[in-house]
N, C-alpha and C positions, 0 to 999 in steps of 0.2 A: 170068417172073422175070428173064428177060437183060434185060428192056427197062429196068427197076428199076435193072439194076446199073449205068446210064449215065449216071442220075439224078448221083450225089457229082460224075461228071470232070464235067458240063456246070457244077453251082455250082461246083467247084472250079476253071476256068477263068475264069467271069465274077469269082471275086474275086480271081484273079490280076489277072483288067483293074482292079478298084475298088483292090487296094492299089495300082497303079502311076498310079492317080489319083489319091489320096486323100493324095498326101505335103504335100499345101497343104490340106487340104480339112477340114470340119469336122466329118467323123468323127474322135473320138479315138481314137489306137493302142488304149486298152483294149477299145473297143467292137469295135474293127474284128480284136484278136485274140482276142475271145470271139466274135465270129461263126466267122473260119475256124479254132476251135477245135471247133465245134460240127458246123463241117462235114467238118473232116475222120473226128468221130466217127461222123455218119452214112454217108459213106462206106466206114467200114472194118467196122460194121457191115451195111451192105446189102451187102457183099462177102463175108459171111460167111453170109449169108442162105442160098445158093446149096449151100452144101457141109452144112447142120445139116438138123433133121428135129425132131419131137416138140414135145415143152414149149421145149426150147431157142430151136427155132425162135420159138415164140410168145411168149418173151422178146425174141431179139432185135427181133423188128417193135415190140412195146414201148417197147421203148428207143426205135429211131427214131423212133416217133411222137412221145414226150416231146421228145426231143433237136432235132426238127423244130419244135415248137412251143413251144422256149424259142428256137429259131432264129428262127419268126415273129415273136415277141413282140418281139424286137432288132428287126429291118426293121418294125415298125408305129411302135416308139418314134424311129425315126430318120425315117417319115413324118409323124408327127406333128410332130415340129419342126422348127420355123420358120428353125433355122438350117442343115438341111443341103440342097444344092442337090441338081434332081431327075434330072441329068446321073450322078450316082453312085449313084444309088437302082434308076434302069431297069433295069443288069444283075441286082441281086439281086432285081427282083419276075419277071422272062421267067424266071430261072433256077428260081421258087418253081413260076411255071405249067410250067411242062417239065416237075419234081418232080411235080406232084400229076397232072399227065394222065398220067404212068407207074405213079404208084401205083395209078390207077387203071386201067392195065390190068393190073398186077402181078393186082389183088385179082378182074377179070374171068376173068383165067385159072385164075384158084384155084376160083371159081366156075364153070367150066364143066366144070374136073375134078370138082367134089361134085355137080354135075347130073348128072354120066354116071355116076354111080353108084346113080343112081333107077331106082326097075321092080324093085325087089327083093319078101321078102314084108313085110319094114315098112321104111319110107322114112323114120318117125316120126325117126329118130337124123342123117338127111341134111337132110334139112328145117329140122331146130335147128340142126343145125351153117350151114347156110345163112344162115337169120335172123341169128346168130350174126355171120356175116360182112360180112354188112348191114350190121349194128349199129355194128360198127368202121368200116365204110366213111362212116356219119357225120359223123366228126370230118374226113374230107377233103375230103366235099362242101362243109362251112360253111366250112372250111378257102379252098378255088376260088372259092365265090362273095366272099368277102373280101380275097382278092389280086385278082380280076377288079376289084373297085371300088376298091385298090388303084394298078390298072395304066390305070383312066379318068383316076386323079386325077393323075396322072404322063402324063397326054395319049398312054397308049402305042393304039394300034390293035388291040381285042379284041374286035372286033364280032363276027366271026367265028365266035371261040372264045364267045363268048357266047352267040350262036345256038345252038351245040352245045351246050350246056351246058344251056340251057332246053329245048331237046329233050330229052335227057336226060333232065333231072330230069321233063317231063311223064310220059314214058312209066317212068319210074322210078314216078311217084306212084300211075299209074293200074293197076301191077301191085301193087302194097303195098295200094291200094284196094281190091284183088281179094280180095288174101292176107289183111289184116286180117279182112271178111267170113268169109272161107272156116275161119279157126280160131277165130271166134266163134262158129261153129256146132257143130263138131269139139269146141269145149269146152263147151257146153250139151248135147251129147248124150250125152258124156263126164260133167258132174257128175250127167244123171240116170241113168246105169247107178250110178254110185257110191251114186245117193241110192235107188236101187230097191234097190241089194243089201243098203240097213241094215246089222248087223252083222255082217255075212257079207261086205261089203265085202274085195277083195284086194289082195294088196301094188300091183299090177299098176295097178287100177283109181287107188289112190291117185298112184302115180308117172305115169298119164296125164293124170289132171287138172293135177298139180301141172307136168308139161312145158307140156299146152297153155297154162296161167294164162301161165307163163314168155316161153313163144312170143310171145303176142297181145300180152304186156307188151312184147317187143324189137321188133316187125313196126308197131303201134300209135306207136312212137317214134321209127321212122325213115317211118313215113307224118308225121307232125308236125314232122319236121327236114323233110323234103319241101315239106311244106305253107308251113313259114316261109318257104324259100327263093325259092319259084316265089313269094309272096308279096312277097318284096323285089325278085324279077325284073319285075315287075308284071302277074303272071296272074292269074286268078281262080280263087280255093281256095274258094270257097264251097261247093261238094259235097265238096271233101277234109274239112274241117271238120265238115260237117255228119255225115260218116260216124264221123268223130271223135267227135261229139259221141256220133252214138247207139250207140257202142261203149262208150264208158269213159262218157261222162256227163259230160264235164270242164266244166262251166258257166264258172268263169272263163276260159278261152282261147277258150271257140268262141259263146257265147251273147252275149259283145260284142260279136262282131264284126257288124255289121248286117246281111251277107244272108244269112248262118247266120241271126240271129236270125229273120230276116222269112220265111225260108221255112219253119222249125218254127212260125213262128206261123202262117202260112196255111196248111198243112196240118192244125194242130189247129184253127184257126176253119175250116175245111171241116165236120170231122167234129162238131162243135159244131155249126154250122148244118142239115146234115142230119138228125144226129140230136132237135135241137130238132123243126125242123119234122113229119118222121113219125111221133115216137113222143113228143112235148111233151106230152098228155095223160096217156099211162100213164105217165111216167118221173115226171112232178108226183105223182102217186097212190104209186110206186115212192118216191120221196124218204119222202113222207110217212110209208109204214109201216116206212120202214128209220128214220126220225127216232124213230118211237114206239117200235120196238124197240132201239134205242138206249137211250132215256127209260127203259124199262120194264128194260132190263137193270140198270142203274144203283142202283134203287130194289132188286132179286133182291140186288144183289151188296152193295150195305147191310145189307142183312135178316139172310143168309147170313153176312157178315161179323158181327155181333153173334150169332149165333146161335152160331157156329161160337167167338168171344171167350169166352163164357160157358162152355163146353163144355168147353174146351182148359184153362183157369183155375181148376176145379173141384180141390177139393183132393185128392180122392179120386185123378184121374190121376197127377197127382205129375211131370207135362210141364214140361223144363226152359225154360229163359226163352226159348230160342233154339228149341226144337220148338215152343213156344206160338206166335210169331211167324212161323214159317213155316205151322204150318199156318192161321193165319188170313190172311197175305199171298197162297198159294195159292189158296184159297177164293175169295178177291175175281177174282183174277185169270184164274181156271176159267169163271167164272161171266161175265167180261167176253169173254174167247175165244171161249165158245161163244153168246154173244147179239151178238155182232160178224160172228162164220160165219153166224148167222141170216140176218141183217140184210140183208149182202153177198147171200145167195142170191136176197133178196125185188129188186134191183136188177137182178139176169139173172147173176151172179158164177156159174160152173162153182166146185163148192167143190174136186172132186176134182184139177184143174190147181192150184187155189190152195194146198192142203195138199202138191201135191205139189213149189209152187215152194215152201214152207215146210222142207220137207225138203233141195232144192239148197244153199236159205240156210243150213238147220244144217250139212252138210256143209262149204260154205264157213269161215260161220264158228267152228266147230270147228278148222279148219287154223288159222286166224287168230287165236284165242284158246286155244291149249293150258294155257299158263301161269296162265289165269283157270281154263278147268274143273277145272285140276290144286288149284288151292284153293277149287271149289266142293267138287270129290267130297273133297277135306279136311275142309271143310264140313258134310257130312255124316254121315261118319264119328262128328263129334264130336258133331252130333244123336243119332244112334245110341246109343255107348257114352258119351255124356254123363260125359268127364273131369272136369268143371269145368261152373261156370255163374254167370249175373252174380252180382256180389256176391261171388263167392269174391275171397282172397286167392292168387295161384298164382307159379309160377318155370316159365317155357315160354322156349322160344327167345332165353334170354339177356334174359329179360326178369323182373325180378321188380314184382308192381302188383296194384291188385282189377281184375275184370272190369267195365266200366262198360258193356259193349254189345257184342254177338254176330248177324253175320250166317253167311250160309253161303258167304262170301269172303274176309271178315276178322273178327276179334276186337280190339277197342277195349279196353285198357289202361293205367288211369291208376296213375302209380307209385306210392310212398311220401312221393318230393317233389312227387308233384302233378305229374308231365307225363301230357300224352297220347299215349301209342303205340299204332297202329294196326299191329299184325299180319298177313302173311297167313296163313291157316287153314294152306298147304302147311309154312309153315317150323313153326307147332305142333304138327303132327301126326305130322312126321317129327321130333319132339327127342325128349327126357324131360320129361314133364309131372308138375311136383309141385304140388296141390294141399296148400294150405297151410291152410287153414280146412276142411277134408274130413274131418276128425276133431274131438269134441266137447271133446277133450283136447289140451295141448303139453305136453312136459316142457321144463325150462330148464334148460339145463347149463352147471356156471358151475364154477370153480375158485379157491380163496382157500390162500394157504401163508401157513403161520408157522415163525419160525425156531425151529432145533433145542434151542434153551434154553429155550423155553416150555412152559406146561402144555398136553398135548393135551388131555386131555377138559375142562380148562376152557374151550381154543378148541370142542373142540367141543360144547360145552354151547349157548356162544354161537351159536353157528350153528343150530343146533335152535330155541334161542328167536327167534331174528332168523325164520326162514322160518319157525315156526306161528303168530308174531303178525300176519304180513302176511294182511290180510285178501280177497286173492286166488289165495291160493295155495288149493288142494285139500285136505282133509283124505285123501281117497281119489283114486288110489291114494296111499300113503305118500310126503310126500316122505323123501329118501335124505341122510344128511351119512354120510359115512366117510372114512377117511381113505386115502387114494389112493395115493401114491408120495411115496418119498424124496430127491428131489431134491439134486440140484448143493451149491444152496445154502436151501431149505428144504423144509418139510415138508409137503405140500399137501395138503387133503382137497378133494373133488366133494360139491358141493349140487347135488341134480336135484328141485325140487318140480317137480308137476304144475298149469298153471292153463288157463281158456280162450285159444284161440289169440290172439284177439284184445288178451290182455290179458300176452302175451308180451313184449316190450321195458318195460313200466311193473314189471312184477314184476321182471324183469332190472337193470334200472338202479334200482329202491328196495331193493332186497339187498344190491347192492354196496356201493350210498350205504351201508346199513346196516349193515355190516360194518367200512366204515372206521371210522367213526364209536367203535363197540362195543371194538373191536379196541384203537383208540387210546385210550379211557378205562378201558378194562383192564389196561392195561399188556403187551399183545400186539401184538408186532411184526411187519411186514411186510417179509420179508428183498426186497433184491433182489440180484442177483450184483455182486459186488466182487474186485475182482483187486489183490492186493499185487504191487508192484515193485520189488524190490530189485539196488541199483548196488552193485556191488565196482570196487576200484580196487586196480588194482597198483602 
């Protein structure tokens, strides 16, 4: 860490030299006082480094990294153009290389403190923190390798430090080579304890997968900052890549590159050519009866699917739209599973490794899809207690609309004006669901007032006759006219007939129509409030 803190007085001396250069010269005061702005903040924060501890600490390196790397970004934009000479540029690229070779022992020493703290009974928490440290040591290394080409292009003398540096990063690459392998393994043996223990699984088991995934993600990404770098230095990364490759699978970065490609290809045209030659007979005969079991599956799972149609749709079950659809979707897909498992064994497939990589996969994808199973098992629920089903009219999740189509993920919703909302099952399941057509009955409640000078039972005569002539209203149960409350400024009675739901809003609005109408050729008026205002004057 001392070696760090000497890092700010070395810039902060070389731009003493650039400002007492620079008074003719064609950096602008602005640029040239947002540099030793920037350095004077890394200075006072790497001075500060020294006396903090915790989270602090890990702010302040923060900061200077940012602060460091809007500092670069000034010294790249003042190499790049064309009009500043390269006599004032030298001091601040020597000062950036000083910088980074001490940050880089700052962060060696930090690492060799978290190594001596290994040989405990689990390492598992040193080992992350390590990667961890790696990880940031990243942004330094591209960092060196970019003031080095920097410091060619300014004719400075880095041969040297060049050498070093590609050393370096080889034997940097070649332990990340080691270490990527080593917790790719550490986490395949890891997701099959998780996937053996089924639902017995532990908190334990899950937060070891979930560290190594982490690990092999950070370890995997400073092997490929590695890899790019040695690649600009101009070594050969074709085994770093290709380990890359069969780690992550990353096809677009490594499968371009041509001796990755060429030696995954010759490696599988090996086992291609062998295996054709020795076993080219039985493997033709092996194709064949996995092709017909294939064929023959196809034709089970048609059959089955129409059988199982017929079955599900029978009226007698009384199976909602959405259990009808699953269990015929199911069927097909049971049936394709287990004539596929066949198939696969007739080829030489171990089913028990297969099933049991089936298993890792669900575990995996399980982590990875919570939010989906969380509105599958929604899903289900509603197959279950069957709230609703197509064709209702319903009010779920702020949604009011009929049901136009139901999976066990989401529910499809078209409104009243005709859009289509698609649901997920999670947010239905956890509202209030009001099924709106679930009842063979609606009642309509509506309110009509007359003023206090009118006859009532002539209004309400009128009201009786208006809702028994309408030829959708219910005889049973009774609709209701009474007279309600006295109101402000009139006298209101409640009309509640009873009609089908669907025929809700045409009864609603031909009552009303019907009312005005009656009301006004009767001579029965429709108070609304009015307020006198009266002005005195002194």
């Amino acid at each position: 860490m001392a070696s760090l803190l000497l890092t700010p007085l070395v810039i902060a001396q070389d731009t003493a030299v650039v400002s007492q250069q620079t008074t003719s010269t064609a950096i602008d005061p602005q640029t040239l006082n947002k540099i030793q702005l920037l350095q004077q903040t890394i200075e006072h924060d790497t001075q500060l480094l020294a006396s903090v501890k915790g989270e602090i600490r890990t702010i302040t390196e923060y900061r200077i990294k940012n602060k460091s790397s809007e500092l670069r970004d000034e010294i790249g934009k003042l190499i790049t153009s064309a009009n500043t000479e390269t006599q004032y540029l030298i001091p601040l690229v020597q000062s950036q290389l000083v910088f980074l070779s001490q940050v880089t022992d700052y962060l060696d020493a930090d690492l060799m403190l978290l190594s001596s703290q290994l040989g405990g009974v689990d390492d598992s928490p040193v080992i992350t923190a390590m990667s961890e440290r790696e990880f940031e040591r990243d942004h330094y290394l591209k960092a060196t390798l970019i003031t080095l080409t920097w410091a060619e292009t300014l004719k400075i003398d880095v041969s040297s430090q060049k050498q070093t540096f590609t050393k370096l990063m080889l034997q940097r690459a070649d332990q990340f080579d080691s270490l990527v392998n080593y917790t790719q393994d550490q986490l395949q043996k890891a997701v099959a304890e998780a996937a053996a223990a089924g639902a017995d699984i532990s908190t334990e088991q899950k937060a070891k997968v979930l560290t190594l995934k982490e690990r092999l993600n950070k370890n995997s990404s400073s092997l490929a900052v590695s890899a790019s770098i040695l690649e600009n230095l101009g070594q050969d990364v074709s085994q770093i890549k290709q380990t890359l490759f069969s780690v992550s699978g990353d096809i677009t970065q490594d499968v371009l590159n041509f001796s990755v490609a060429s030696n995954l290809l010759q490696g599988w045209a090996k086992v291609i050519k062998d295996q054709t030659i020795n076993n080219g007979p039985s493997l033709t005969f092996k194709i064949l009866v996995f092709l017909f079991i294939v064929f023959l599956t196809s034709l089970v799972a048609k059959i089955v699917t129409q059988i199982i149609a017929k079955t599900v749709r029978a009226s007698k079950l009384q199976f909602s739209q959405l259990l009808q659809d699953f269990f015929i979707s199911l069927s097909s897909k049971v049936v394709y599973a287990l004539g596929l498992l066949i198939a696969l064994s007739q080829l030489g497939f171990e089913l028990g490794p297969l099933l049991a990589g089936f298993g890792i996969a669900g575990v995996i994808i399980g982590f990875a899809l919570q939010d989906t199973l969380s509105n599958f098992a929604s899903g289900m629920m509603i197959l279950i207690y069957r709230p609703f089903d197509v064709g209702d009219l319903i009010n779920a999740a702020g949604v009011t609309g009929r049901v136009s189509h139901m999976s066990l993920v989401s529910t499809t919703i078209k409104t009243l004006d005709n859009q289509r909302l698609i649901v997920p099952n999670n947010k239905i399941w956890g509202d209030t669901i009001n099924n709106i057509t679930a009842e063979q009955q609606r009642r309509v409640d509506m309110t009509f007032g007359i003023s206090y000078s009118d006859n009532i039972e002539h209004a309400e005569t009128i009201l009786k006759s208006i809702v028994e002539q309408h030829p959708k209203v219910h005889a049973q149960p009774e609709p209701i006219v009474k007279l309600h409350t006295l109101g402000e400024s009139s006298v209101d009675f409640v009309v509640r007939p009873w009609v089908k739901p669907d025929d809700y809003w045409e009864v609603y609005w031909d009552i009303t129509r019907a009312v005005k109408m009656r009301f006004d050729a009767e001579g029965i008026s429709i108070p609304f409030p009015q307020r006198d205002v009266h002005i005195y004057q002194k």
